[in-house]
C-alpha positions in Angstrom: 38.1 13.1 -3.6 35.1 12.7 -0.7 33.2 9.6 0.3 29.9 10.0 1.2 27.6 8.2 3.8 23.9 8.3 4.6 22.5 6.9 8.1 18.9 7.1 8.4 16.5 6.6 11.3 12.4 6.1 11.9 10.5 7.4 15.1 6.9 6.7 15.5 4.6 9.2 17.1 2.6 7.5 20.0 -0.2 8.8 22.7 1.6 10.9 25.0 1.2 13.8 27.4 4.9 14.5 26.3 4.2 16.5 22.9 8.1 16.4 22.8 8.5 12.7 23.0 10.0 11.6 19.5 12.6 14.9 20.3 13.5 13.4 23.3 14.2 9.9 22.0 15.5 10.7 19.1 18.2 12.9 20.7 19.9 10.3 22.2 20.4 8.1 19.2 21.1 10.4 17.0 23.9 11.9 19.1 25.2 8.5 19.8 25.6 8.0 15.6 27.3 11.8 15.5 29.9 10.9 18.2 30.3 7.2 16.0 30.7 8.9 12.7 32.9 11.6 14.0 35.5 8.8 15.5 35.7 7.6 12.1 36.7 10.8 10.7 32.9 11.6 8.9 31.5 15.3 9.2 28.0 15.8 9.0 27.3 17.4 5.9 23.8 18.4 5.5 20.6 16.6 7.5 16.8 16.1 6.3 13.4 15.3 7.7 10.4 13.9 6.4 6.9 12.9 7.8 4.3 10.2 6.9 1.4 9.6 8.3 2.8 8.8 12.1 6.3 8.3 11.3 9.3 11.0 11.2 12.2 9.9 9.0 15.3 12.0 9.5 18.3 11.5 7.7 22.0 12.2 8.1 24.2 13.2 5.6 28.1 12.7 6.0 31.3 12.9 4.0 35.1 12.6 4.5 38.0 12.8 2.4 38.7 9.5 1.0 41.6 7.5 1.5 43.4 6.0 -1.6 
C-alpha cells in the first residue's frame, strides 16, 4: 500500500530585469523540500504547474510505501 503527499508552493511575478527571476527563487526552495521529503523516505511522483494572473503555483507530488 503507498501514502501519498502533496506540497504546494506560490511565487509572484514582480518588475525585474531578471526574466528568470521566479526560476531562480523558486529553485532553491523547492530543492530544499526535495532533499526534506527524500530524508523521509517520499519519492517525487509526478509534479504540476499552473498560472493566474501573476502568480505561478507549482505543486509536488510524492508517495512512499506505507508503514503498517
Amino acid at each position: 500500500m503507498k501514502e501519498y503527499k502533496l506540497e504546494s508552493f506560490i511565487y509572484y511575478s514582480k518588475l525585474s530585469l531578471d526574466k528568470n527571476h521566479i526560476l531562480n527563487s523558486s529553485t532553491i526552495e523547492i530543492q530544499a523540500k526535495l532533499d526534506e521529503c527524500a530524508k523521509d523516505g517520499w519519492r517525487l511522483a509526478s509534479t504540476s504547474t499552473t498560472s493566474f494572473g501573476s502568480a505561478v503555483y507549482v505543486y509536488l507530488y510524492f508517495e512512499r510505501d506505507a508503514t503498517l
